[in-house]
C-alpha positions as CSV (number, residue, x, y, z in Angstrom):
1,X,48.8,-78.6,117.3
2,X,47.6,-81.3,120.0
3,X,44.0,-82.1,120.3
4,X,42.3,-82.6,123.7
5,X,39.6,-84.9,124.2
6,X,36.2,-84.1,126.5
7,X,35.4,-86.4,129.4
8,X,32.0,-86.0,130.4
9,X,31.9,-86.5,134.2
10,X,28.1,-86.3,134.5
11,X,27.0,-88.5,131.4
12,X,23.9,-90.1,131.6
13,X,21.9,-91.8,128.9
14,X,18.9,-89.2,129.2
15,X,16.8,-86.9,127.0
16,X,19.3,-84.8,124.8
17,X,17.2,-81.5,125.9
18,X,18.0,-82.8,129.7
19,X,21.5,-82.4,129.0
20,X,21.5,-79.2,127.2
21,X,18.8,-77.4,129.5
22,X,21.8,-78.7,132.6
23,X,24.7,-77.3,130.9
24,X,22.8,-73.7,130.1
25,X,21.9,-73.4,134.2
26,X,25.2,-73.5,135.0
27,X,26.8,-71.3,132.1
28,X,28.9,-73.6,129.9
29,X,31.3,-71.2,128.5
30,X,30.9,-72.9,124.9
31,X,26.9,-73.7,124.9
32,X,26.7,-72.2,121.4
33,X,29.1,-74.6,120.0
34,X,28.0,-77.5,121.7
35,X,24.7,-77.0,120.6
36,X,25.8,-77.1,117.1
37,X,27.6,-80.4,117.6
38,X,24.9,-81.4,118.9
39,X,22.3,-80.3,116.5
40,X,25.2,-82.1,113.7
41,X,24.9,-85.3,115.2
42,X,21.0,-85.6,116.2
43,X,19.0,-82.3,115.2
44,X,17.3,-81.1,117.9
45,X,13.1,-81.1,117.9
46,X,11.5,-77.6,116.9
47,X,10.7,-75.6,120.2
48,X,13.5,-77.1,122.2
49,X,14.4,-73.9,123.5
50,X,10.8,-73.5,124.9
51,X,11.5,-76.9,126.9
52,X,15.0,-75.6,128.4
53,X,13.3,-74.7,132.1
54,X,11.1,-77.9,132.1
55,X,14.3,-80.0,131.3
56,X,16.1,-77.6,134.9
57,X,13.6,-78.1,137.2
58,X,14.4,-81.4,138.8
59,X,18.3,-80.1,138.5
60,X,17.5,-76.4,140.6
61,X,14.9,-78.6,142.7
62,X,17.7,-80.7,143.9
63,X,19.9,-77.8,144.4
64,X,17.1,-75.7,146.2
65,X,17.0,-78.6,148.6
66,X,20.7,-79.1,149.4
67,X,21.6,-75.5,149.0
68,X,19.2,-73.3,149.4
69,X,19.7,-69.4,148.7
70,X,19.0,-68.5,145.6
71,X,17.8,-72.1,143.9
72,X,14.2,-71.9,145.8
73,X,13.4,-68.7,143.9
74,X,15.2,-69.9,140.2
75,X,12.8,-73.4,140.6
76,X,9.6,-71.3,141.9
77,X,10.2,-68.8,138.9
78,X,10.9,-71.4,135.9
79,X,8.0,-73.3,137.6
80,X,5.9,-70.6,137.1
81,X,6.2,-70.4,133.6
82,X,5.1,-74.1,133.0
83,X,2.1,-73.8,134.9
């Protein structure tokens, strides 16, 4: 069968954490799976998962400010559980 090859549109050369914690706000259908590749190429530090909302805030703080709605609560509630 053909293969397809992924394109990031957003890369960036940031924290690996950053780029996970984006891709969980905005429900990437295969998370689990990406996590594993990534986790097979560079394991990820212990308590990553505890890091997720610090790694969204400036992502839903941008968002808050150019959308509004919903964003202002998200970033006030994830902020709330850093400080």
């Amino acid at each position: 069968g053909a293969e397809g090859t992924l394109i990031d549109p957003a890369a960036h050369g940031g924290h690996a954490e950053t780029d996970l914690a984006e891709l969980a706000l905005f429900g990437s259908p295969m998370l689990e799976r990406t996590l594993a590749g990534y986790n097979e190429i560079s394991p990820l530090a212990d308590g990553w998962r505890d890091r997720v909302g610090v790694h969204q805030l400036h992502m839903l703080a941008v968002h808050a400010a150019l959308f509004g709605g919903g964003y202002g609560a998200q970033l006030a509630s994830v902020a709330a559980r850093y400080a």
